[in-house]
N, C-alpha and C positions, 0 to 999 in steps of 0.2 A: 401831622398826619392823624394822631388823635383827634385834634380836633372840627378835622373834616367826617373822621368815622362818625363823630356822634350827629351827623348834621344825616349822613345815608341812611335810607329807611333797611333794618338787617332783612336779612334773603335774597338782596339785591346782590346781582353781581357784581357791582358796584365795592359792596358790602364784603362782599366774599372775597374778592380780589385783594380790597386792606387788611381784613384780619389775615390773610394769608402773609400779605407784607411784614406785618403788626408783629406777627407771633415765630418769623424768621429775623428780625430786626437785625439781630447780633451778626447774625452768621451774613445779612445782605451786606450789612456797613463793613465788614472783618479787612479789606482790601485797603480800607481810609487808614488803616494802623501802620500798614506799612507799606512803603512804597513799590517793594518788587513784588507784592503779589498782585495777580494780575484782576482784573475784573473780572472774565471769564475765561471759561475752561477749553474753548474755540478749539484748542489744536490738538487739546486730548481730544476731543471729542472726537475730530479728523483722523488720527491716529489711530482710533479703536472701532472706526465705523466697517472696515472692511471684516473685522473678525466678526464684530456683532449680525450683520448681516449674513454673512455665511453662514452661521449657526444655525440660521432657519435655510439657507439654499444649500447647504450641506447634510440635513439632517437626514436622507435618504442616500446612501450610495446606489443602489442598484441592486448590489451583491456582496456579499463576504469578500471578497477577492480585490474588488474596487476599493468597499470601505476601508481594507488593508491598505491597500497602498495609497489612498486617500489620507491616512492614517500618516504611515510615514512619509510621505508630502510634508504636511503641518507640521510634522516635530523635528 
């Protein structure tokens, strides 16, 4: 992959794209070390999508009264 970096003219996205690869190296390859970690993170990602959205579709209740018991809903 070095060796292609130096062939991209830099500001290219091109460019941009490998030193991004370039300068996470470690942490892209970390999964080769051992065999139960997985590639990607797919099912967190799944798992924590309903909370993250909410946060912005929740962030209005209405009312003091809603956001209470909106409140204790969540918890």
């Amino acid at each position: 992959m070095l060796a292609h970096r130096q062939k991209v003219p830099d500001g290219s996205g091109t460019a941009k794209a490998l030193d991004y690869s370039l300068k996470r190296w470690e942490a892209l390859t970390r999964y080769l070390d051992d065999g139960a970690v997985p590639i990607d993170n797919n099912w967190v990602e799944n798992q924590i999508r309903p909370w993250a959205l909410g946060r912005s579709n929740w962030l209005f209740a209405g009312s003091l009264r809603s956001g209470q018991r909106a409140a204790a809903v969540m918890t």
